[in-house]
C-alpha positions as CSV (number, residue, x, y, z in Angstrom):
1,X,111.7,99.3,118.2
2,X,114.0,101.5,120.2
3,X,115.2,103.3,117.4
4,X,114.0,106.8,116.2
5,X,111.2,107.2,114.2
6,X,112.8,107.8,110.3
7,X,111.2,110.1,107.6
8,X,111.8,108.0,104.5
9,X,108.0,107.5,104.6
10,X,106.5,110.5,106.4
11,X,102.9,111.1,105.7
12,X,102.7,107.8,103.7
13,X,99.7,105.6,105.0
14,X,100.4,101.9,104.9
15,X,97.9,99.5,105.1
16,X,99.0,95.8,106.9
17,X,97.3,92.6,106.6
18,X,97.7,90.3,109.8
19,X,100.0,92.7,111.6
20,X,98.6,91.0,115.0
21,X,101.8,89.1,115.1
22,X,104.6,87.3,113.2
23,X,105.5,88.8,109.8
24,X,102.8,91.3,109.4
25,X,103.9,92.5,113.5
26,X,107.5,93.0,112.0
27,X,106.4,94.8,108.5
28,X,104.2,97.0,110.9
29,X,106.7,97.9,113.4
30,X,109.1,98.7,110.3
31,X,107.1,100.5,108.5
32,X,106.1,102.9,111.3
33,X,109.6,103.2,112.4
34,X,110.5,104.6,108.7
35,X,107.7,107.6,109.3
36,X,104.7,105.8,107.6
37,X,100.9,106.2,110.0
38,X,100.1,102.3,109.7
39,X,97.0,100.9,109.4
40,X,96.6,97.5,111.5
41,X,94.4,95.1,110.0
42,X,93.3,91.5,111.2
43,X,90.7,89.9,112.9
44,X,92.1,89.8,116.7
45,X,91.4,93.5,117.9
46,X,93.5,92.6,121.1
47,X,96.6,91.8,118.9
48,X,96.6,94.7,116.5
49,X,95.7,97.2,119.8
50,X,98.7,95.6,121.4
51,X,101.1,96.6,117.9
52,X,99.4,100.0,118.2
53,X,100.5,100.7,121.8
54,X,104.0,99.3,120.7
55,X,104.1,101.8,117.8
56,X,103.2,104.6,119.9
57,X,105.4,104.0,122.5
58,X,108.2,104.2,120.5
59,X,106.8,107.6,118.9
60,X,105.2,106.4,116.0
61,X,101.5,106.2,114.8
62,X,99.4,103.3,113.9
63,X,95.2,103.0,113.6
64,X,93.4,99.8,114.6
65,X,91.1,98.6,111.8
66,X,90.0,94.9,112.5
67,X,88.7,93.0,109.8
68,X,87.4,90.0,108.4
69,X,89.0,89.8,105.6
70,X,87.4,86.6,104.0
71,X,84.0,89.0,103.8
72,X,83.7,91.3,100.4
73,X,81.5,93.6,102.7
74,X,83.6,93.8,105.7
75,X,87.1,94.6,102.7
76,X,84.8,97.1,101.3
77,X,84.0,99.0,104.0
78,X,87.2,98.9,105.2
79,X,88.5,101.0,102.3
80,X,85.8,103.3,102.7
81,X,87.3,103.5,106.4
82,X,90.2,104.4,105.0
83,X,89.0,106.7,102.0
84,X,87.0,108.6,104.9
85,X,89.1,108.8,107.3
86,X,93.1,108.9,105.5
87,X,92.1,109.5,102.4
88,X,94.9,108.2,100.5
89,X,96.8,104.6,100.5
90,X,99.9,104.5,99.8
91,X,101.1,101.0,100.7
92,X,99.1,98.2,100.7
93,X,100.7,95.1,102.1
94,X,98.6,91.9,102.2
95,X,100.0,89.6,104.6
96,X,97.5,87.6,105.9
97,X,97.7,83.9,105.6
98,X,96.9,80.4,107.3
99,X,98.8,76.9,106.2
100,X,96.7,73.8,105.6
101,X,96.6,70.2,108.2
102,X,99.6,68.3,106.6
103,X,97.5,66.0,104.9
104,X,97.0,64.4,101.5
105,X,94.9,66.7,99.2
106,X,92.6,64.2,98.9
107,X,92.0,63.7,102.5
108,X,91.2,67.6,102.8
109,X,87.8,69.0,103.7
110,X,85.6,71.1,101.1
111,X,85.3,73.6,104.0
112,X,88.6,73.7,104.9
113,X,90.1,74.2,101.3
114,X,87.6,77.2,100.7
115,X,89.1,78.4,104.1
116,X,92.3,78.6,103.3
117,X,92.0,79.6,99.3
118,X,89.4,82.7,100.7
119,X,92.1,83.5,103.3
120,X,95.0,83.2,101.1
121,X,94.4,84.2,97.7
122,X,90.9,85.5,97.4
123,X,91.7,88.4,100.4
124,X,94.1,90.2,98.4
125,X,92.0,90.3,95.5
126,X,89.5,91.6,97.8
127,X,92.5,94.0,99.0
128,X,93.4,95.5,96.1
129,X,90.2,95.9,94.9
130,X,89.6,97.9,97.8
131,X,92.4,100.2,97.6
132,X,93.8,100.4,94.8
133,X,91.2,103.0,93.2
134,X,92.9,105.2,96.3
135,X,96.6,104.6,94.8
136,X,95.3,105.2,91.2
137,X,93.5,108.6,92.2
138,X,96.8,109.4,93.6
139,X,98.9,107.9,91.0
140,X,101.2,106.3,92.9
141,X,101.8,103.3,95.5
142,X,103.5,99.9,96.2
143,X,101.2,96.4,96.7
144,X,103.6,94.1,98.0
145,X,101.9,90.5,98.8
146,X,103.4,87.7,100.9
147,X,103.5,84.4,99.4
148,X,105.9,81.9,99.9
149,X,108.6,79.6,98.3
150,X,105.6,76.9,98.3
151,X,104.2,78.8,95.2
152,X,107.4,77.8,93.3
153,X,108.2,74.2,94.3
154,X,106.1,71.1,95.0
155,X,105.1,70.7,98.6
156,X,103.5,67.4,99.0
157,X,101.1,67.3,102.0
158,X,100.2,71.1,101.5
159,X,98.8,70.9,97.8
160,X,96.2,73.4,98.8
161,X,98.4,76.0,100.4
162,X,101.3,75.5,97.5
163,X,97.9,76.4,95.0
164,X,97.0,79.2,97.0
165,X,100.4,81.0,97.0
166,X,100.5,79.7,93.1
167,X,98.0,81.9,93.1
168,X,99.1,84.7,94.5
169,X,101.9,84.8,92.5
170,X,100.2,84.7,89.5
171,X,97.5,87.2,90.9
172,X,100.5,89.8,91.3
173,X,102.8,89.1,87.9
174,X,99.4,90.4,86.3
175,X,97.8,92.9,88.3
176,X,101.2,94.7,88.4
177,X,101.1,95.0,84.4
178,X,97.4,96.4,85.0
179,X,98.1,98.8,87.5
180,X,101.6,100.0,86.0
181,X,100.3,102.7,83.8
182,X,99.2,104.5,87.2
183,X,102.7,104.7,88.7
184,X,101.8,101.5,91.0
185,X,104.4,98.8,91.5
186,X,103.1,95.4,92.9
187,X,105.7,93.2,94.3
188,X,105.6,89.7,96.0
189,X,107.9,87.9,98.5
190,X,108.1,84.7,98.6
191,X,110.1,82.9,101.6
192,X,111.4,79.9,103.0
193,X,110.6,78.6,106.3
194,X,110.1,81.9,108.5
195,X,110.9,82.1,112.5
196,X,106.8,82.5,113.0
197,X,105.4,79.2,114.6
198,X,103.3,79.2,111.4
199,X,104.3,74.8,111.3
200,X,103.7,74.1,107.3
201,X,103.5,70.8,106.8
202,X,106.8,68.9,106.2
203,X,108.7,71.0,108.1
204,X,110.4,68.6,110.1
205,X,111.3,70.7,113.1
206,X,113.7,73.4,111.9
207,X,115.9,74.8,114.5
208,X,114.1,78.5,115.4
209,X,117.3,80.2,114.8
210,X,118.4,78.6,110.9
211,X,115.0,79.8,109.7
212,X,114.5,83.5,108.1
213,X,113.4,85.5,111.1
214,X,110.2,87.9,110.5
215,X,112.7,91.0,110.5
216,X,114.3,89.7,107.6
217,X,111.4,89.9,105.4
218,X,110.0,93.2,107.0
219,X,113.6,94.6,106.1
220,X,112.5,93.5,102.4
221,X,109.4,95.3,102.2
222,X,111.2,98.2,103.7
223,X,113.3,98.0,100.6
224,X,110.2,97.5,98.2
225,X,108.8,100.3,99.5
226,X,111.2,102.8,99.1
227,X,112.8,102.0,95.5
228,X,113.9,105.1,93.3
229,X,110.8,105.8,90.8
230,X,112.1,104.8,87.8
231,X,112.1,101.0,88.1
232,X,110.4,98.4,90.4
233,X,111.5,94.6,91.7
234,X,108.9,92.5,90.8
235,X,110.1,89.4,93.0
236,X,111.9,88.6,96.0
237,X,112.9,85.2,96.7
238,X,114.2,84.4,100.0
239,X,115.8,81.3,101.3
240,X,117.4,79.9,105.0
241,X,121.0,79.9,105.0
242,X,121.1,76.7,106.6
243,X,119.4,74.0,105.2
């Protein structure tokens, strides 16, 4: 992040959901190089503390808010943190997201599928539920969730994670008709195989340097994030060059 801190988003406060490393790292550093006072969420303090001194050292500013985000109490009073002590959210961004063990659906664990599915799909809910009364007070600001080209196609071997991201999709085509009358915009990416060690099942290992890198999708966001008021892009869909 050697480049100067940008105003596009000055005094914005954005909210990032596993910015401890791969995609939500790169959305974090973006985002705080554009002017916005990011808020690092995740459950490895050590990881987001590491981002924050990254973020300052280049002259931006960033607050350290672990969380466990598969517990309603912990999401909850996590937006209180940030009603208390921000008072306003302006971007939400739920990143956060594991893969499954390249397995047969049938051959999957209870526990593990409740993992995942909590992890995936039911922590944005819990999310936006959190934060959103903060955008509609304000009546403004973007949700943009991470999801995946797996909630469009088939991916045999990762049934659950394709459902989760299903899901997600589905979770954000609605809530963005709900929360349009209050001037918020809800957006999802969905991506190919990203450059994040993340190893989905069937992956077949990609060469590092054909897949999307995490820039790539952070440069999205960016985009998102800084549309003209008068119209919003619902869906991003992003694909490898290279096969």
């Amino acid at each position: 992040m050697a480049d100067a801190i940008g105003t596009e988003l000055t005094g914005q406060i954005a909210v990032v959901t596993g910015a401890g490393r791969g995609i939500g790292l790169a959305i974090a550093l973006r985002l705080a190089q554009m002017g916005a006072k990011v808020i690092l969420v995740g459950r490895d303090a050590s990881l987001l503390e590491a981002v924050r001194t990254e973020i300052a050292d280049s002259g931006g500013e960033s607050r350290v808010m672990p969380c466990d985000l598969r517990s309603p109490e912990a999401v909850a009073a996590l937006g209180e943190r940030v009603r208390a002590e921000r008072g306003r959210c302006d971007i939400l961004v739920n990143n956060a997201g594991i893969g499954n063990q390249g397995r047969p659906l049938h051959e999957m664990a209870v526990d593990d599928w409740d993992v995942l599915m909590e992890t995936n799909l039911r922590a944005p809910f819990l999310m936006i539920r959190a934060l959103a009364p903060l955008m509609i007070e304000a009546g403004r600001g973007h949700i943009v969730n991470i999801s995946s080209l797996a909630g469009k196609n088939p991916l045999p071997n990762g049934a659950a994670y394709s459902a989760s991201k299903w899901g997600l999709n589905g979770l954000t085509y609605s809530v963005a008709e709900e929360l349009r009358p209050h001037g918020i915009r809800v957006s999802v990416v969905a991506s190919g195989s990203v450059n994040t060690g993340f190893g989905r099942p069937g992956e077949g290992g990609k060469d590092p340097a054909t897949k999307i890198q995490p820039e790539d999708v952070a440069a999205i966001v960016a985009m998102l994030v800084t549309q003209a008021p008068q119209s919003f892009i619902s869906e991003v869909l992003v694909r490898p060059t290279k096969k």
